[in-house]
C-alpha positions, 0 to 999 in steps of 0.5 A: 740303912742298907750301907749302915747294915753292908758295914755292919757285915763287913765289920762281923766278917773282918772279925771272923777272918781274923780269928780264922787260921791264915792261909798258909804261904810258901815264901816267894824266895822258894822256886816252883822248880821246887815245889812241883819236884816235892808235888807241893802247892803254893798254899802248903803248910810249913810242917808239908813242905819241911816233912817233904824237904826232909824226907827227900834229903835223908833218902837222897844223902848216902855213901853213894854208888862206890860205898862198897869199895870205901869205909868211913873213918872216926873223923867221918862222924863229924863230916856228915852225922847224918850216916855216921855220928855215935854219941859220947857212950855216956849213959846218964840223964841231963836236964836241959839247964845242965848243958851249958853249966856242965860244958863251962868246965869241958869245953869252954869254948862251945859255951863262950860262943853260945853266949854270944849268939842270937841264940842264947837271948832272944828277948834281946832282938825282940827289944830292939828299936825299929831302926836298928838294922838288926830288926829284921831279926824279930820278923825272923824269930816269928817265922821261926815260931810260926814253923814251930806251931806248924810242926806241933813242935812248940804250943800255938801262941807260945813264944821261944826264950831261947834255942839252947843245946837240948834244941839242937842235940836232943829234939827241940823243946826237949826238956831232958834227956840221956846223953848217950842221945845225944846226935850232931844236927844235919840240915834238916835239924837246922832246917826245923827252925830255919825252914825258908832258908833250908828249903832255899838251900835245897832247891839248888837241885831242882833250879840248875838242870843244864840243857844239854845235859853238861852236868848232872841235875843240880851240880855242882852246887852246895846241895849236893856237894857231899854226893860229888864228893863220894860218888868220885872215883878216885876219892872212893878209891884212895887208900889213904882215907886221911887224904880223902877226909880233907876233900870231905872237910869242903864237902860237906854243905850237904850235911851240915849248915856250919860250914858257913854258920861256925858252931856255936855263934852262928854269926851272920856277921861272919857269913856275910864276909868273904873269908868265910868262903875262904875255907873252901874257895881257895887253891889251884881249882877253887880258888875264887877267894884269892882271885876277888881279894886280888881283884878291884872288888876286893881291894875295895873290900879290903880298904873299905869294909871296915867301914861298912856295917855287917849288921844289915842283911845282904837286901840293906848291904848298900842302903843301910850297910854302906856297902861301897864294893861287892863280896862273894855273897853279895853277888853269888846270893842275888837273883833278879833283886832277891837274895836267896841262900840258892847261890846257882841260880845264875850259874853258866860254866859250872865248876870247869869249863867245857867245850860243850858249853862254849858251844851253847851259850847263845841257848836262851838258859844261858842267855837268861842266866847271862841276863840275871848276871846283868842285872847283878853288876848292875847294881855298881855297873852300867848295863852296858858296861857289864855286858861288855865286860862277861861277853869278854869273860866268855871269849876269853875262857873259850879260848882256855877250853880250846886250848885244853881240848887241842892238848887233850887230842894229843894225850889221847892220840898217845895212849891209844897209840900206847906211848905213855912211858911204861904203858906196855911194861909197868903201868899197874891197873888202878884200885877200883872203882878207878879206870885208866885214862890219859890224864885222869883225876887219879894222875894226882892223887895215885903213881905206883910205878908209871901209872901216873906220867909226866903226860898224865900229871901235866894234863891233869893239872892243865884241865882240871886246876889251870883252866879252872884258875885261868877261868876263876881270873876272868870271872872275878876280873884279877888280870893277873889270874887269867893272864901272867901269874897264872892262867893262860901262861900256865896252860901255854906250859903244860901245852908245851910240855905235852907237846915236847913229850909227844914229839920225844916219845915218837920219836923213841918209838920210832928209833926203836922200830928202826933198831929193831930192823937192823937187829934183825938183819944183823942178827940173820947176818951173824948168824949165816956168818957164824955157820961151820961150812962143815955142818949144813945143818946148821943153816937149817937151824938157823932158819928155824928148823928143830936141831933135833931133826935138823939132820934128818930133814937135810938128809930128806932134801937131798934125796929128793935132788938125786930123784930130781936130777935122775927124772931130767935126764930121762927127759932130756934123752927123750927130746922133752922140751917141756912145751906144752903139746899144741 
């Protein structure tokens, strides 16, 4: 009796929970180093931790501290809408089925891609068979909603059909609107739907703090790129706002999600391949993507990727994708078995290398990111092998910054010695907020008269782009990269064109100091030489007396010889032998 009646109550209580509102969860994927920085618990509502995520993104994304000294342009609405976007001046209200119609004649090409999307259809992922790799998709579309139904902004037990362009541009589930209205969608907007992957993408900033304080708090990641981007000097000061907007173009994962999601499909299929980093990842300083394709992991990539199914989530890449090498995502996205869109959660040298990290590596935050990258090459590698293989890396880019910090004491030595050529005569102050500096980042973008020098140039290139190449070589293990074609040879260059300038420049400036010398003896002795005998004044004037009163002062000398020679006589006929009395 009493079990019949314990199962009765467990069977009213189970039916009571499941009509109950379920405890909200923030995903596991999201880090506590997050949370505490937004003062949020584990428990939190979507709608808690979007307001949170949002709010402090707004208040964090700004010109930044040089906003004074630089202006945007029209291209900069584009770059980060978020500050600066101006819908078309269009006052005219449009429904939401109106979009695409109107957009098919306008730009085709928007709605093309839309079409195409996930997007536009979303009851086709729902009928989906449940092994087909895409399925994983329909998980997805329910989170979305769950989101949705937490933020008020879709009714409790409804259902998306699609995300069309009122969605993005208007306000999701907005049915019309005007277009002058209309705005271009930040992260945040993308981040409504897409909360765990916006709130992943944001934690970068609280996961990467460096212990010894090498880089600011979350640099350099993808989160706070478009604040790195304005808040350099150089950038803020360029006059040439054009040539700025191309370091923008990169810079803009802060702003907007489609540097890696191209608008309007926003295929995973194309975020997942290495060309899609290639945009930004490439060229004398960024440039990981030409050091994987030319490496054995890219080669693989390259022979064998057309065999692999992109369609499986970077979790299924070797399983049900078929994945036989590693790409950028597969390993930058990884962290202990998780795949997270927070891709510097294993992050050691940062962009450049740096003496002040070469010598803290044996600090447990590198070691444990040491040990997560591991855990990474694991995957294809033996631990033993990978091991091997990073403590190589880590020597192999000590001795780069070695050999760029015993060239940067050489360009230092020169300026404070002030040798640069044109340093004393035409070595113009920069724009603000720039300041002079031996080799500083302006020497590549500034060289108005001789601010910028064969020195400067050389060791600008040599610290910011050859060491960052040479050390791009040893992490994506291109040989070449790090040793011949690039890398090493180009800093054995640069280190001998300073130190052939440093030798020449010393000895100019000691040639002139030995010229200067004889100068000046010469020109004493000419001008003694030069003297009319007749004229005593003359020698005056040449040991700097005024010709004024040159005669005068020869004249006041040669009375105070008569009264000397006249005062000796009377000593002498006195017997004054000038002893002092005993």
């Amino acid at each position: 009796m009493w079990s019949r009646l314990l199962s009765f109550v467990v069977l009213a209580f189970c039916l009571m929970a499941a009509h109950l509102p379920a405890s909200a969860t923030i995903w596991d994927s999201v880090p506590d180093e997050q949370l505490k920085a937004l003062e949020l618990s584990r428990d939190a509502t979507p709608k808690e931790l979007f307001d949170s995520l949002s709010k402090r993104y707004r208040a964090e994304l700004t010109k930044g501290k040089h906003a004074k000294f630089w202006e945007p342009i029209p291209m900069d609405m584009y770059l980060a809408p978020t500050l600066f976007y101006k819908a078309p001046d269009l006052d005219m209200q449009v429904t939401r089925e109106q979009c695409a119609s109107c957009h098919e004649s306008v730009t085709h090409g928007w709605v093309a891609s839309w079409e195409k999307s996930v997007h536009a259809n979303l009851d086709k992922i729902r009928a989906l068979p449940a092994d087909d790799v895409r399925a994983y998709k329909k998980d997805i579309i329910t989170e979305v909603e769950a989101n949705l139904h937490s933020q008020g902004l879709l009714e409790q037990g409804a259902q998306l059909k699609d995300v069309g362009c009122a969605d993005c541009h208007l306000g999701i589930g907005a049915k019309a609107g005007n277009h002058k209205d209309l705005h271009l969608p930040d992260r945040t907007v993308c981040g409504s739907c897409h909360l765990r992957q916006f709130a992943e993408a944001e934690s970068e900033r609280d996961t990467l703090t460096w212990p010894q304080k090498q880089w600011d708090k979350g640099h350099p990641s993808h989160t706070v790129d478009y604040m790195a981007n304005v808040e350099t000097a150089t950038w803020a000061a360029l006059q040439q706002r054009e040539v700025a907007a191309s370091c923008t173009m990169c810079h803009t994962n802060q702003t907007k999600c489609d540097n890696c999601h191209t608008r309007h499909e926003f295929s995973t299929v194309e975020a997942r391949k290495p060309e899609a980093c290639a945009t930004c990842h490439n060229g004398v300083d960024h440039n990981e993507f030409e050091q994987f394709m030319l490496s054995k992991h890219g080669t693989k990539y390259q022979t064998r990727g057309d065999s692999w199914d992109w369609n499986a989530r970077l979790a299924d890449q070797n399983t049900k994708g078929g994945f036989t090498g590693p790409t950028c995502q597969g390993c930058h996205f990884e962290f202990n078995g998780q795949f997270t869109h927070n891709t510097v959660r294993k992050v050691r040298w940062g962009f450049l290398p740096f003496q002040n990290i070469a010598d803290n590596l044996d600090d447990p935050w590198f070691q444990d990111r040491k040990t997560a990258w591991i855990g990474t090459c694991s995957q294809c590698h033996s631990p033993r092998f990978a091991e091997t293989y990073l403590t190589m890396m880590d020597n192999g880019i000590k001795e780069g910054t070695k050999l760029v910090e015993e060239t940067r004491k050489v360009v230092q030595k020169l300026y404070d010695d002030k040798l640069l050529v044109g340093q004393k005569t035409n070595r113009p102050a920069l724009p603000a907020p720039e300041q002079d500096e031996p080799g500083g980042f302006f020497s590549l973008f500034f060289a108005q008269k001789n601010q910028t020098t064969l020195v400067d140039r050389t060791f600008a290139e040599m610290w910011e782009q050859h060491v960052a190449r040479y050390m791009k070589g040893l992490e994506h293990v291109n040989p070449g990269g790090w040793t011949y074609s690039h890398g090493w040879s180009d800093l054995i260059k640069d280190q001998a064109i300073i130190n052939e300038q440093d030798t020449l420049l010393r000895e100019k400036a000691q040639l002139e100091q030995r010229v200067q010398k004889l100068e000046g003896k010469a020109g004493a002795s000419a001008k003694l030489s030069s003297l009319d005998n007749r004229k005593p004044q003359n020698l005056l004037v040449s040991l700097g007396a005024d010709p004024l009163y040159a005669g005068g002062t020869l004249a006041f000398l040669g009375g105070g010889l008569l009264l000397g020679g006249l005062a000796g006589r009377r000593r002498n006929r006195r017997g004054d032998t000038g002893d002092t009395p005993q």
